[in-house]
N, C-alpha and C positions, 0 to 999 in steps of 0.2 A: 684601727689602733685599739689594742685592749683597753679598757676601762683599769684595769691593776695596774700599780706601783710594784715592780718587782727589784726587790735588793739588789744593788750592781757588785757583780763578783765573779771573778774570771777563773772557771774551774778547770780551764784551760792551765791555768797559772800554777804548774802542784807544789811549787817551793812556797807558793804565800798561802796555799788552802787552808782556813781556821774558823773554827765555829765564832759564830757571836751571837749577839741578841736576836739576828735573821735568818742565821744561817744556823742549821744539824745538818749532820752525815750520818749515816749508817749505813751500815756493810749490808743487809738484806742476801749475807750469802746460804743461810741455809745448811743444813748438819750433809749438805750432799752439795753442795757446792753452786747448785742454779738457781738458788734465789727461792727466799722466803720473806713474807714480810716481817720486819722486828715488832713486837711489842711493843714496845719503846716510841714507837715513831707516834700511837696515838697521845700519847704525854704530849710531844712536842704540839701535834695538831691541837689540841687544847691550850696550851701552852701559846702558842704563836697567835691564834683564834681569839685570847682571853687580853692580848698586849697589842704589841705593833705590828703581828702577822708575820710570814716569814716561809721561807725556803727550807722544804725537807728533800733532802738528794739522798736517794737509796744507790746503795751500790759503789761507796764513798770506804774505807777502814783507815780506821786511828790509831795507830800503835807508838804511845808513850809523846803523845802529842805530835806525832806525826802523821800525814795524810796522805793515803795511795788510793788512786782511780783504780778499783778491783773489776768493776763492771759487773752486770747480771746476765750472765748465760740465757735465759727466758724468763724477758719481763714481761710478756701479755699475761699469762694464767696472772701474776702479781696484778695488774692493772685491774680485770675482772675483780680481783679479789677487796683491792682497795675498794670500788664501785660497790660491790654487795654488800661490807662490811660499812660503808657511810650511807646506802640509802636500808639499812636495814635498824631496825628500832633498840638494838639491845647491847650493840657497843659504843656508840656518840650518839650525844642526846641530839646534834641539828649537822645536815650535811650542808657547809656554806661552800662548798667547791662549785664553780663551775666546768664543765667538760673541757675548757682550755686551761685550768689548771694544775691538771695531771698531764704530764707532757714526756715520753721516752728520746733519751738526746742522745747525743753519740759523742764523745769525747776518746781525743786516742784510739779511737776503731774500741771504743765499749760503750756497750748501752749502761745508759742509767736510767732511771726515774726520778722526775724533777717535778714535786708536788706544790705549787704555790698556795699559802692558807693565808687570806686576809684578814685581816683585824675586824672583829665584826661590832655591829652597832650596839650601841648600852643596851638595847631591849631585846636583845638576844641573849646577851650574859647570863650566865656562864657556859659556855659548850665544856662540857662533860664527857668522861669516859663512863659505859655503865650508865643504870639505871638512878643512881643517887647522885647529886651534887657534891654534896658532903664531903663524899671518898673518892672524885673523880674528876675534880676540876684542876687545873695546874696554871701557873702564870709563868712569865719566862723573865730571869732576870738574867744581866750578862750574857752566857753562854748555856745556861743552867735553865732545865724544868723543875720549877718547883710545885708541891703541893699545896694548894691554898688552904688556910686553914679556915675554921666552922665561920667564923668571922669575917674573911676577905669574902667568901661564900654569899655570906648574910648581903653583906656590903653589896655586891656586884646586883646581887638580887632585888637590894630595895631601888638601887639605881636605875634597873632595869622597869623595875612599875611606877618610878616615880616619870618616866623618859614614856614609861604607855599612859600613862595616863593624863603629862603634859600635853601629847598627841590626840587623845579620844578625845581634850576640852577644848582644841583647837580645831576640832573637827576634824583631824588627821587619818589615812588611817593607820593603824594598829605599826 
């Protein structure tokens, strides 16, 4: 049994399909139709990382609040590409995924990508987009990624050495 808590939500279900505090969708369809990753989606992985964690589904479109299973044509080159860009130093500051977090599912005979991001420990705060905190960190409230500003930043940050260094004087490690 996984070690995660994963949002219960039936994407099976397309008349009740709606974002919230756990849940984003994004189309991941790409200016050719087979799948690109969004932008977008690392907001949310900061965002859901920074809160209660949460469920990003690629391959999901919203139109006027409305939700349609569009599917991804080819999700593997997408999957590689997720993997390079979180174990690589220069777009997220910490990859907290494990390999059963990223998961291709099939819904309606379509593939999606169903990336699970846990909420991570005060001494990890803040996972960041980018090389700066500052301009990279997001927190999720409702439905919505928001950006943190210089202050929630600060905030997260002293949390985060006050929580390492409760740990060093307990004899903890790190």
């Amino acid at each position: 049994m996984s070690p995660h808590h994963y949002p219960t939500f039936a994407l099976d279900d397309i008349a009740n399909l709606q974002e919230s505090a756990q849940v984003e969708f994004k189309l991941a369809g790409g200016r050719d139709g087979n799948g690109k990753l969004p932008e977008g989606m690392w907001e949310s992985y900061s965002a859901f990382a920074n809160t209660l964690g949460g469920e990003i589904i690629l391959g999901v479109k919203e139109h006027q609040g409305e939700f349609t299973i569009e599917g991804i044509v080819n999700p593997m080159p997408m999957l590689s590409e997720i993997w390079a860009i979180l174990n690589g130093p220069k777009k997220i500051s910490h990859n907290i995924l494990a390999p059963t977090d990223v998961q291709i599912i099939e819904i309606m005979a379509k593939k999606l990508i169903r990336i699970h991001v846990p909420s991570v420990e005060v001494k990890l705060r803040p996972i960041y987009i980018g090389t700066d905190p500052y301009s990279g960190t997001y927190f999720r409230v409702g439905d919505a990624d928001m950006h943190a500003s210089r202050e929630q930043v600060e905030q997260m940050s002293l949390k985060a050495g006050i929580e390492l260094s409760r740990r060093t004087a307990k004899g903890l490690k790190p």
